[in-house]
C-alpha positions in Angstrom: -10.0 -6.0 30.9 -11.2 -2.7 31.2 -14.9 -2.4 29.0 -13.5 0.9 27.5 -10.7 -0.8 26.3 -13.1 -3.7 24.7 -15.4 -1.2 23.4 -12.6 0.6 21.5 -11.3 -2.4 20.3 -14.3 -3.6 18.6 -15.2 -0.5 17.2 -11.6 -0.3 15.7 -12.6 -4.2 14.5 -15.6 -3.3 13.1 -14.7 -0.2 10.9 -11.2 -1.6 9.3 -13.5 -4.6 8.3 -16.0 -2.3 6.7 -13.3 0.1 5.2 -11.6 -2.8 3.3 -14.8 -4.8 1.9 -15.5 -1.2 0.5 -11.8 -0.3 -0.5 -8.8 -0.8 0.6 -7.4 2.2 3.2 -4.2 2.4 5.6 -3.3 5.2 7.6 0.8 5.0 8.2 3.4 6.3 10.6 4.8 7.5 6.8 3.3 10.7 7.7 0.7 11.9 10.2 -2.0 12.1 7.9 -1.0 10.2 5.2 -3.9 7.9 3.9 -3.8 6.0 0.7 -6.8 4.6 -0.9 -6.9 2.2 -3.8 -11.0 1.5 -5.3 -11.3 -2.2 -6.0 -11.7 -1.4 -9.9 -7.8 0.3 -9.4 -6.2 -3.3 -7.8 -7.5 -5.4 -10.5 -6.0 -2.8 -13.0 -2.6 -2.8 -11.3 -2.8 -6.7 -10.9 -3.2 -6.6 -15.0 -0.3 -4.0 -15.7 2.4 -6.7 -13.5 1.4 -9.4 -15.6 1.1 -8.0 -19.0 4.1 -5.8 -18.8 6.1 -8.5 -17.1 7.0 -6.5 -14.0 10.4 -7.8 -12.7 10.5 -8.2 -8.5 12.9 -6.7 -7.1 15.5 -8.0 -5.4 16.2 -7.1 -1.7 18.0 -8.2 1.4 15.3 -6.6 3.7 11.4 -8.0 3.7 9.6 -4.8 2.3 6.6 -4.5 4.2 4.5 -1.4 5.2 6.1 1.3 7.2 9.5 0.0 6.1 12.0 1.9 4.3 12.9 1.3 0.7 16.8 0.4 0.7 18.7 3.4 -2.1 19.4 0.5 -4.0 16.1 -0.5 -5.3 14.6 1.6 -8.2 11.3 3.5 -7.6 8.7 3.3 -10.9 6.3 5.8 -11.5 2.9 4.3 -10.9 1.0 4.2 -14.5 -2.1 7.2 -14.8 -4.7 4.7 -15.0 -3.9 2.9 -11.4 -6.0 5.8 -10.4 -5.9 9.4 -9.3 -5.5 8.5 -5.5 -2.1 6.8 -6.2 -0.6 9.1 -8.4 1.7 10.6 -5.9 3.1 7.7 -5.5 6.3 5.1 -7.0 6.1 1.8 -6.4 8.2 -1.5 -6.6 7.4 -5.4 -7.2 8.3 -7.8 -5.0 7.1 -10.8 -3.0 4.3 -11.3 -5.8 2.7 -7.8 -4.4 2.7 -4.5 -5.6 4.2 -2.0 -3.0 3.2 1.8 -3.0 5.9 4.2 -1.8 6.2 7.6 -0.5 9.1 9.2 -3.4 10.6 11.8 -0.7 11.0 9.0 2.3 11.0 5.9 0.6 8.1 4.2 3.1 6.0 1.3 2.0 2.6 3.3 2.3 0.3 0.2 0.9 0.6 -3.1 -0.5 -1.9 -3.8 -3.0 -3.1 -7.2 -2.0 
């Protein structure tokens, strides 16, 4: 294997591990500079809103998973004002016991919050 190709990789390794003990951060294909950002303090908030307001999952034929589309048939929220400023842009849907943030004009999965 080439050492360039090792040396890239672990730099790759090593700053998506430091990214997420910080905050969680994907870059998608959704867009080419589309970057979603969700502070730890904002997951545990959006973990508490699914419970208390008993979110319903929706139902799908299709695993939703980043990068995939949406199918028309399942209604986009409107992500709550206090999930946090970075995530206002966004709708989202329930499903699979995670919440799934979604780009309104195209529909992609942009982040799941874990």
């Amino acid at each position: 294997m080439n050492k360039q190709v090792v040396a890239i990789s672990i730099a790759l390794f090593l700053s998506v591990g430091a990214a997420h003990a910080q905050s969680t951060t994907i870059t998608t294909g959704a867009a080419p500079s589309v970057t979603v950002t969700v502070e730890p303090e904002y997951r545990e908030r959006i973990k508490s809103y699914v419970i208390e307001n008993h979110v319903r999952p929706v139902e799908s034929r299709e695993r939703i998973v980043i990068g995939t589309t949406v199918p028309e048939e399942v209604e986009l929220r409107a992500v709550p004002s206090d999930w946090g400023p970075s995530v206002a842009r966004y709708r989202y849907v329930y499903s699979d016991n995670h919440v799934m943030l979604v780009e309104p004009s195209s529909r992609k999965v942009v982040q799941i919050v874990e």
